[in-house]
N, CA, C and O atoms as a MOPAC input file, in Angstrom:
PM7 MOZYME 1SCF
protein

 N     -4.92000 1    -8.08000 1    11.82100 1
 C     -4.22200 1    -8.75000 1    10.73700 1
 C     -2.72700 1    -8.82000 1    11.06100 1
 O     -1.99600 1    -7.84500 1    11.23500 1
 N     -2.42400 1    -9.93300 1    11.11000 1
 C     -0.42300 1   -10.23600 1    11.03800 1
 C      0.00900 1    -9.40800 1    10.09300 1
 O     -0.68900 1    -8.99400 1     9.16700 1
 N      1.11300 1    -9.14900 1    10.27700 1
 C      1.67100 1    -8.44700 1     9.84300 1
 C      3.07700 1    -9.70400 1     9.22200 1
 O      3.28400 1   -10.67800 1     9.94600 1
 N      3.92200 1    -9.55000 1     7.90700 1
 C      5.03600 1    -9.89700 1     7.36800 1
 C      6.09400 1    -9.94000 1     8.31700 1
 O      6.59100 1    -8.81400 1     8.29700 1
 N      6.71400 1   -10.67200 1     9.16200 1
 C      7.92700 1   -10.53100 1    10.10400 1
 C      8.83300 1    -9.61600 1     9.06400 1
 O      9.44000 1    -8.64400 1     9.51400 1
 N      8.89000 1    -9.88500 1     7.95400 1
 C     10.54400 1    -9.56400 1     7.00200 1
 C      9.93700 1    -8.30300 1     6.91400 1
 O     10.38500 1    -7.52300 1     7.75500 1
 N      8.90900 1    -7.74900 1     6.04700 1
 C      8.24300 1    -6.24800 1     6.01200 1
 C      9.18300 1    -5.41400 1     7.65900 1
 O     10.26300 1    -4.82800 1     7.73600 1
 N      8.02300 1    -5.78700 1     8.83500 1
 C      8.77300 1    -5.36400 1     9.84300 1
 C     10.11900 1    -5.17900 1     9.98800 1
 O     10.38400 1    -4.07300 1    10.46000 1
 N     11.14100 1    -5.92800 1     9.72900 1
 C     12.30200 1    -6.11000 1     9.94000 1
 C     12.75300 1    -4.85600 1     9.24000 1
 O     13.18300 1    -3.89700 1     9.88100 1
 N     12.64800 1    -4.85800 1     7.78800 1
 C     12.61000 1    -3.97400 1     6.67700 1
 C     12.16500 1    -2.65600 1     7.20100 1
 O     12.76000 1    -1.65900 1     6.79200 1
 N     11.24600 1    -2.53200 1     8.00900 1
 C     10.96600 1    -1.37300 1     8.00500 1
 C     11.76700 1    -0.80700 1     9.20100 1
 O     12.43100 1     0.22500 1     9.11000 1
 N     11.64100 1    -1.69900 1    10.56000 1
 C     12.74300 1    -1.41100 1    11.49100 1
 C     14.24800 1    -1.17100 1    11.48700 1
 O     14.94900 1    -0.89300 1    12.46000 1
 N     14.67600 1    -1.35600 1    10.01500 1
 C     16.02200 1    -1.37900 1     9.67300 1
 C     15.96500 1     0.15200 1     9.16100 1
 O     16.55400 1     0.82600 1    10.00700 1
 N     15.40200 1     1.11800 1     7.91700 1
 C     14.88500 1     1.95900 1     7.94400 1
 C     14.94900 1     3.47000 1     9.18700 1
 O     15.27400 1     4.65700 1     9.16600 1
 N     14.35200 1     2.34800 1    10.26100 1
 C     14.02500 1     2.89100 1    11.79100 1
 C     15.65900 1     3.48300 1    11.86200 1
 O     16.18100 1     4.58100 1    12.05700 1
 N     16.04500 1     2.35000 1    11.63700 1
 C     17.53000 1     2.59000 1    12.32600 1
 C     18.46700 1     3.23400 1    11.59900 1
 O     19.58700 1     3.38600 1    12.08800 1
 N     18.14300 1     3.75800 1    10.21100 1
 C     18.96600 1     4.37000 1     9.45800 1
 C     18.53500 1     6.12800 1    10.01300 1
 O     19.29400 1     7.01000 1    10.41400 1
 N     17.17500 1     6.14200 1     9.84600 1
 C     16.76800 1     7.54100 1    10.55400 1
 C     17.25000 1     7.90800 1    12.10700 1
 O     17.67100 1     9.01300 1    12.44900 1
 N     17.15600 1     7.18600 1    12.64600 1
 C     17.77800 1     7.49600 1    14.19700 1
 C     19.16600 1     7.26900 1    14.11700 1
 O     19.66400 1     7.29700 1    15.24300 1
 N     20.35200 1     6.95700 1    12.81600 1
 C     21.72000 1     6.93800 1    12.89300 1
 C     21.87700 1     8.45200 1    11.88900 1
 O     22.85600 1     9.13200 1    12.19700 1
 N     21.10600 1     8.93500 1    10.88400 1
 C     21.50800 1    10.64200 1    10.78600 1
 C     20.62400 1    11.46700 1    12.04500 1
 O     21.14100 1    12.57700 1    12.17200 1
 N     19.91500 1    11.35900 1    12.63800 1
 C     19.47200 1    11.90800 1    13.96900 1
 C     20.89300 1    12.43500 1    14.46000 1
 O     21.31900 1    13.57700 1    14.28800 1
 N     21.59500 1    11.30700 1    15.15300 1
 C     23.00600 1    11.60300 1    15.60100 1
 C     23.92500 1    12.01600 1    15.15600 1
 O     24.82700 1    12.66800 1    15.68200 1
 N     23.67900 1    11.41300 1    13.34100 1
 C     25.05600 1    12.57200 1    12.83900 1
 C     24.84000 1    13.77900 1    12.76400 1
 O     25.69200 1    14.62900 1    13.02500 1
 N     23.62000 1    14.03200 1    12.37900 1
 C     23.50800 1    15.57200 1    12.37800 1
 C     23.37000 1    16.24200 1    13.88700 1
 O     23.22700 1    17.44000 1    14.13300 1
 N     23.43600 1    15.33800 1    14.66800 1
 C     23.20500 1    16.16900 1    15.77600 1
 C     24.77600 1    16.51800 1    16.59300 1
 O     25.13500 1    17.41400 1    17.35600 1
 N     25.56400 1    15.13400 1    15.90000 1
 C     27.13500 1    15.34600 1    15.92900 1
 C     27.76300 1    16.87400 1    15.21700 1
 O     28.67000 1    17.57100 1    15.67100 1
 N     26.99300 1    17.08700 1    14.04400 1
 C     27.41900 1    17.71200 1    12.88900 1
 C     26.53800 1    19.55500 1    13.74800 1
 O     26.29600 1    20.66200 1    13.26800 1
 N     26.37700 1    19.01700 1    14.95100 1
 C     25.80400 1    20.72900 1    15.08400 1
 C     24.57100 1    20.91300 1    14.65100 1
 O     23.91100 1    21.88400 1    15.01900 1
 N     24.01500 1    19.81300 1    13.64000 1
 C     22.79100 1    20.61900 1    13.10600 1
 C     21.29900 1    20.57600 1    13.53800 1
 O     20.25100 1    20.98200 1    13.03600 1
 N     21.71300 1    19.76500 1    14.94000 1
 C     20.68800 1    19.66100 1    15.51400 1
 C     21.07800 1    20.18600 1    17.10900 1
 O     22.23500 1    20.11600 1    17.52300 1
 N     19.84800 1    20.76800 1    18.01700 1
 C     20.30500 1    21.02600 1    19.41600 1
 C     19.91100 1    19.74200 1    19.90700 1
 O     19.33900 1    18.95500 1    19.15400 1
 N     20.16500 1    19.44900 1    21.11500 1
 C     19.81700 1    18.35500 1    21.83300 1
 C     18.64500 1    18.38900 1    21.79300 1
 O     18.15000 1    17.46200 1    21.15200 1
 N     17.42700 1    19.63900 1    22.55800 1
 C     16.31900 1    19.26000 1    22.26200 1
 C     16.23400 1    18.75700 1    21.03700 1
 O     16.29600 1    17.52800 1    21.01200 1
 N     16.13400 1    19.19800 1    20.18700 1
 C     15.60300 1    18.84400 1    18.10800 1
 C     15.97400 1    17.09500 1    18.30200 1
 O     15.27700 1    16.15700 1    17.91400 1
 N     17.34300 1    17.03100 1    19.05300 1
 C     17.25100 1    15.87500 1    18.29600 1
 C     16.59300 1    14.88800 1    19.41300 1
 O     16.30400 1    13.77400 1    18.97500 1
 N     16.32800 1    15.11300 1    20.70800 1
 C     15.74800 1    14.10600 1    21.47700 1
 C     14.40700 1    13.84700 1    21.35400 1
 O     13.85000 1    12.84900 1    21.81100 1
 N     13.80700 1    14.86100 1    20.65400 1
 C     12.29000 1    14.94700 1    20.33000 1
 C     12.38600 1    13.93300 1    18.83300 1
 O     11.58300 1    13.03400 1    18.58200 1
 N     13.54300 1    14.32400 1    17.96200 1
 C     13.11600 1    13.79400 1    16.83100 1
 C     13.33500 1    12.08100 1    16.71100 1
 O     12.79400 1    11.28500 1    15.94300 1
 N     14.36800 1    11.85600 1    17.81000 1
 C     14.62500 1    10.13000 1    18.07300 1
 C     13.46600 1     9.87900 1    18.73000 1
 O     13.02000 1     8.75000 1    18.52700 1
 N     12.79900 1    10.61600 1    19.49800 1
 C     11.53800 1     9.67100 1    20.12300 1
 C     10.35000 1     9.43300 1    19.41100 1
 O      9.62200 1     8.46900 1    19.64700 1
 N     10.08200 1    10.46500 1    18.35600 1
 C      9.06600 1    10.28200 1    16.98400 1
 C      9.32800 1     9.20700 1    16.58200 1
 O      8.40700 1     8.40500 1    16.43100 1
 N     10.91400 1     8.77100 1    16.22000 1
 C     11.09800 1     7.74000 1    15.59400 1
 C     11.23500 1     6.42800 1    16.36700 1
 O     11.27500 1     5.38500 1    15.71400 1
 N     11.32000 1     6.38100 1    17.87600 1
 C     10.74300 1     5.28000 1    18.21500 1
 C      9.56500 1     5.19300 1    18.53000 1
 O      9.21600 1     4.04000 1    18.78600 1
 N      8.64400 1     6.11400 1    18.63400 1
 C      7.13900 1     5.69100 1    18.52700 1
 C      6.85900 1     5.06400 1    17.25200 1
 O      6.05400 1     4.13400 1    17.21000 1
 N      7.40300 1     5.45000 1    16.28200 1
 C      7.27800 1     5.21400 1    14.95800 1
 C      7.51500 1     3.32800 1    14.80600 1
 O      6.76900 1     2.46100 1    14.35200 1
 N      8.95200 1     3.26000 1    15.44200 1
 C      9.40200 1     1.78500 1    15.82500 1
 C      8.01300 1     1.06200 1    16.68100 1
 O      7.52000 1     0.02700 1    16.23300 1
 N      7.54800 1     1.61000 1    17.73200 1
 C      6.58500 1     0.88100 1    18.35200 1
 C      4.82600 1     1.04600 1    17.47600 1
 O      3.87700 1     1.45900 1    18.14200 1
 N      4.75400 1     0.89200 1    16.87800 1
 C      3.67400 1     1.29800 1    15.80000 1
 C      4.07800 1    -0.27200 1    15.06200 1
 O      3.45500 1    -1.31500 1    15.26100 1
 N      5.20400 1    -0.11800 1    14.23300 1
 C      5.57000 1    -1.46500 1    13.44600 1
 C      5.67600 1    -2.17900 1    14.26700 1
 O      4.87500 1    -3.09100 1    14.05900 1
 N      6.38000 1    -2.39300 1    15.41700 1
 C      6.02800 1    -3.86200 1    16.17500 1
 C      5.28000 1    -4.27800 1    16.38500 1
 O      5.20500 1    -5.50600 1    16.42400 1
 N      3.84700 1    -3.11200 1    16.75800 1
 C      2.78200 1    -3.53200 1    17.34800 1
 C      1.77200 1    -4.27300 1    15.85200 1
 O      0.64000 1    -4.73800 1    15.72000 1
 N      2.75500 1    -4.07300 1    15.10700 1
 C      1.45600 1    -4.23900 1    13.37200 1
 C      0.52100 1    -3.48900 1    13.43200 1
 O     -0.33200 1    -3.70800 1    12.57300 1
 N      0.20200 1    -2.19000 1    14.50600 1
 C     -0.88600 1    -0.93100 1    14.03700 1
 C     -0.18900 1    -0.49700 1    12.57400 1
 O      0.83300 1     0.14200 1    12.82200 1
 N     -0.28300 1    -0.55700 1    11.94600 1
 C      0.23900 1     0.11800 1    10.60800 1
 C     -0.42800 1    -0.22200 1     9.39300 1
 O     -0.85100 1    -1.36900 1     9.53900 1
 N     -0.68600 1     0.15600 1     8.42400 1
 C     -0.63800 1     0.29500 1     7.08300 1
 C      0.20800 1     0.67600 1     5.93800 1
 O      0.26800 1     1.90600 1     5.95800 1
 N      0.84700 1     0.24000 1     5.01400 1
 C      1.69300 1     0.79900 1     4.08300 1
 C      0.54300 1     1.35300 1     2.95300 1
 O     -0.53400 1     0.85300 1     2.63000 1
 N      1.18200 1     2.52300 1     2.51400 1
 C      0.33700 1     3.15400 1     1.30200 1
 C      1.13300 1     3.12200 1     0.18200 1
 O      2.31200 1     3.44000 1     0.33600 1
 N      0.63200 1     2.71200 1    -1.23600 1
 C      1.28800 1     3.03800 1    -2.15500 1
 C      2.12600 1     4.52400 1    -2.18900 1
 O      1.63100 1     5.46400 1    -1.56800 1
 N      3.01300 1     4.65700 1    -2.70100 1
 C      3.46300 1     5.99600 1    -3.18200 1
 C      2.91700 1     6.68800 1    -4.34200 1
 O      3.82000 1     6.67100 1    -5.18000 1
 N      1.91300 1     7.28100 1    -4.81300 1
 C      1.75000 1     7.68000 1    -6.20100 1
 C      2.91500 1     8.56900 1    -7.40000 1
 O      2.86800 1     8.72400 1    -8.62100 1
 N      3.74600 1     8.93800 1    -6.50600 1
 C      5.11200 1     9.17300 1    -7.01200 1
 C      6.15600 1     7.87300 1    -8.00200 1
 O      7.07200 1     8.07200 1    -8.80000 1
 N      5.72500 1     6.96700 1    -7.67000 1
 C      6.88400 1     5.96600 1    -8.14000 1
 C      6.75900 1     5.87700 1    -9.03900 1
 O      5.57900 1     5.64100 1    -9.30100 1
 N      7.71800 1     5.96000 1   -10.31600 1
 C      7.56300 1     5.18400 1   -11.71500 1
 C      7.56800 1     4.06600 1   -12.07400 1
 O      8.51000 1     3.39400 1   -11.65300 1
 N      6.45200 1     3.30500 1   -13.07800 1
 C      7.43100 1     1.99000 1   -13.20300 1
 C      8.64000 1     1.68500 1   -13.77400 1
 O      9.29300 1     0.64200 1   -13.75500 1
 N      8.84600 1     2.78700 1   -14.30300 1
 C     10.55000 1     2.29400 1   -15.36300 1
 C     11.58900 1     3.44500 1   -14.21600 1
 O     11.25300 1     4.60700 1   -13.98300 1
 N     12.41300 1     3.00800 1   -13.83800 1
 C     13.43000 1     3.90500 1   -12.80100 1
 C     14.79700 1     3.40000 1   -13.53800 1
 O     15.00900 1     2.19300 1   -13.41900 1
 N     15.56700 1     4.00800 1   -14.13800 1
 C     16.84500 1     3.95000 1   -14.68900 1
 C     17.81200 1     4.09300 1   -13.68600 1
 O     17.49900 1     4.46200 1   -12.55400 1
 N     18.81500 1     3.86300 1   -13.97100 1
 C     20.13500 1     4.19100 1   -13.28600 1
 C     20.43200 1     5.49600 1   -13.19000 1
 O     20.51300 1     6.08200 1   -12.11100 1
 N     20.66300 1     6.18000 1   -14.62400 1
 C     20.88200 1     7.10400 1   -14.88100 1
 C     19.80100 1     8.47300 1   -14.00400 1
 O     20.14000 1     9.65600 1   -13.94900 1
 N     18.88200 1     8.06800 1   -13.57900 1
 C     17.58400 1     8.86500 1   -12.91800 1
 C     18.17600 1     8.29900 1   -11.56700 1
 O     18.72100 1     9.15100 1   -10.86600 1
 N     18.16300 1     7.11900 1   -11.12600 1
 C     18.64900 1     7.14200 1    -9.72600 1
 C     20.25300 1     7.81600 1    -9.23400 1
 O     20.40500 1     8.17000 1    -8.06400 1
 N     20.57800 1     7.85200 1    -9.52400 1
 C     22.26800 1     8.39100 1    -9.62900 1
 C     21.88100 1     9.84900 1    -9.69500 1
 O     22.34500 1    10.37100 1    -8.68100 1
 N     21.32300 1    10.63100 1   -10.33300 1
 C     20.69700 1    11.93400 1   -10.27400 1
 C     20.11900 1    12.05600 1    -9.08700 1
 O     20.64900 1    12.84800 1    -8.30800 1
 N     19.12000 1    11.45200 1    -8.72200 1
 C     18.48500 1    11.57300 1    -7.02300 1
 C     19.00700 1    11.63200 1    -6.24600 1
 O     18.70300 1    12.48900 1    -5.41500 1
 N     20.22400 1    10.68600 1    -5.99500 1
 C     21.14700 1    10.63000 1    -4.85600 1
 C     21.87800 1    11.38700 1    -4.93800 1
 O     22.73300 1    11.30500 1    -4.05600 1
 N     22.08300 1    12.65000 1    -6.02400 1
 C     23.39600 1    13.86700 1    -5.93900 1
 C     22.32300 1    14.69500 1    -5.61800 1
 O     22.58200 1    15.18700 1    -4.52000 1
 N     21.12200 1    15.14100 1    -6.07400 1
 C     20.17600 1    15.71800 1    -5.17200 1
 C     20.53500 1    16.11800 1    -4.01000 1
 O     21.08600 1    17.05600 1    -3.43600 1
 N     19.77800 1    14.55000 1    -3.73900 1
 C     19.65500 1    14.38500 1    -2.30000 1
 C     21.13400 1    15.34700 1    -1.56900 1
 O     21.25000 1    16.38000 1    -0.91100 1
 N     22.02700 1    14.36600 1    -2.10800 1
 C     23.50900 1    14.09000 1    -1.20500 1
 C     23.88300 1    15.88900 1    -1.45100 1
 O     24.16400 1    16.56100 1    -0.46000 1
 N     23.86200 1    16.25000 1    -2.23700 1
 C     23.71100 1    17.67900 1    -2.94400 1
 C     25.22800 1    17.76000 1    -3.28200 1
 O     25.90500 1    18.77800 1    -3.13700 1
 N     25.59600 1    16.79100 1    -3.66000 1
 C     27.17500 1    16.58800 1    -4.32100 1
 C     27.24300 1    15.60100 1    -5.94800 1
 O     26.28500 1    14.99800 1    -6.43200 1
 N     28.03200 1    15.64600 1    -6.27700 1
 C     28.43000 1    14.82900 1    -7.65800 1
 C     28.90600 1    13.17200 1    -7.25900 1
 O     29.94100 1    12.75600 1    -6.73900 1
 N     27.93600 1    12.60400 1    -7.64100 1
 C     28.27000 1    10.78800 1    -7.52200 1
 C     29.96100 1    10.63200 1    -8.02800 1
 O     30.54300 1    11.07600 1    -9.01800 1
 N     30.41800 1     9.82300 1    -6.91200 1
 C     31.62000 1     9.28700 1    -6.84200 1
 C     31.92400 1     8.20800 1    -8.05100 1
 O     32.67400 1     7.32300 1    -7.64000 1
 N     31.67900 1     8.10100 1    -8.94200 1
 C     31.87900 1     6.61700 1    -9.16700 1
 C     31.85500 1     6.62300 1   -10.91000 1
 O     31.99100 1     5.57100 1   -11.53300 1

């Protein structure tokens, strides 16, 4: 089955956000070279998987349908583990 060119794209963009904290954290010390040369090559196998359209997307059973602002802005200080700028 074909696969969506834009999906791909979408997901290869993704690709490239994970293999750009790979490096910061590996800038940031928090990775050794091994950690992080193993963990960029997961993620281009990962890249060669979506090109090839071997893949499947799965729903998330996590997602809500109603997602507020106020709930996303909370996630990202989570995440970020700091207080939203803004």
């Amino acid at each position: 089955m074909d696969k969506d060119p834009m999906e791909q794209e979408m997901l290869a963009r993704g690709i490239g956000d994970e293999l750009t904290e790979i490096f910061v954290r590996y800038v940031r010390g928090e990775l050794d070279f091994a950690e992080a040369t193993f963990a960029a090559y997961d993620v281009l196998e990962d890249l060669h998987v979506i090109a090839s359209g071997d893949y499947e997307l799965e729903e998330d059973g996590d997602i809500e349908d109603e997602y507020s602002e106020e709930q996303a802005i909370e996630q990202q200080e989570d995440l970020a583990q700091e207080p939203s700028r803004g």
